[in-house]
N, C-alpha and C positions, 0 to 999 in steps of 0.2 A: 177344274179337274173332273168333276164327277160330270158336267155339259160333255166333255169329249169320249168319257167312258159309256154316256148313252147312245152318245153320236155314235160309237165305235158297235155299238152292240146294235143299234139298229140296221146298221149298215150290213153286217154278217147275218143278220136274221132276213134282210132283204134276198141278200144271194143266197142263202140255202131256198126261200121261196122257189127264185125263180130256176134254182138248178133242179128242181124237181120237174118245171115243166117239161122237160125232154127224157121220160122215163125209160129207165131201159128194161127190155122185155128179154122174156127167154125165146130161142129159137121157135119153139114150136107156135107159142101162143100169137107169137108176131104173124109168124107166117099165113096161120088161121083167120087171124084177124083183117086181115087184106087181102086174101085169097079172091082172085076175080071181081075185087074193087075198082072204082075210079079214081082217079087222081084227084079229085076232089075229095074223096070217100076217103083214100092215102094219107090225104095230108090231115086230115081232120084228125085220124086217128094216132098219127105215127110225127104230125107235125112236117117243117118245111125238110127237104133235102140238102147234103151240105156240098151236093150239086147235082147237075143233071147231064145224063149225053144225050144229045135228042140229035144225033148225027144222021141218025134214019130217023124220019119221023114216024113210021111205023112201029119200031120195035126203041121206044125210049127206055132210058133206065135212069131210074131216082136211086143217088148212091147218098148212106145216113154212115155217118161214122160214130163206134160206140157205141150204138142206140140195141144193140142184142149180146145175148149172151149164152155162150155151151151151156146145158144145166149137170151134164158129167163131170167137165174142168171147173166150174165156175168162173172159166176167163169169158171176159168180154169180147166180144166180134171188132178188131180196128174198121172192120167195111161193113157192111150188109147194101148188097145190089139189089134194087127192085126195081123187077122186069114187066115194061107195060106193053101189048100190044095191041093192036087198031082191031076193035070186035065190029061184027056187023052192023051193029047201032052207030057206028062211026066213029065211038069216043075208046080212048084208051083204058085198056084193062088190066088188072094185074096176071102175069101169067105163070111168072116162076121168083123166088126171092132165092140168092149166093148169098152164103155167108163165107165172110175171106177174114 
């Protein structure tokens, strides 16, 4: 009994770990924090996307769900769109972030 009450305890203190890694930020901070970054620079900081439209590949967009938040409402963002486009260096850049 007490083997499975550790097991049980280890296991929830595992997922609260790893639900921290996808922290979620408020509007502004996020936005600052990636402003005119790369997609590598993106994901370091803000982690992978919970997809991508790269339909143009010019102007892609990395869509996180959950990942922001109003700080007037305290609700969470269900979307935040991060807008990349092709800067003169060639690589993609951040150019604007929707929150929906």
């Amino acid at each position: 009994m007490q083997m499975k009450c550790a097991a049980a305890f280890v296991a929830v203190l595992a997922v609260s770990m790893f639900a921290g890694c996808s922290e979620v930020s408020n509007r502004e901070d996020f936005a600052s924090q990636i402003s005119h970054k790369t997609e590598r620079e993106v994901e370091r900081f803000a982690g992978k996307p919970a997809s991508v439209d790269s339909a143009d590949p010019n102007r892609v967009i990395w869509i996180y769900k959950g990942r922001t938040f109003d700080v007037p409402t305290r609700k969470t963002d269900p979307e935040t769109d991060v807008v990349f486009s092709r800067a003169a260096d060639g690589k993609l850049h951040v150019v604007d972030v929707v929150f929906k």
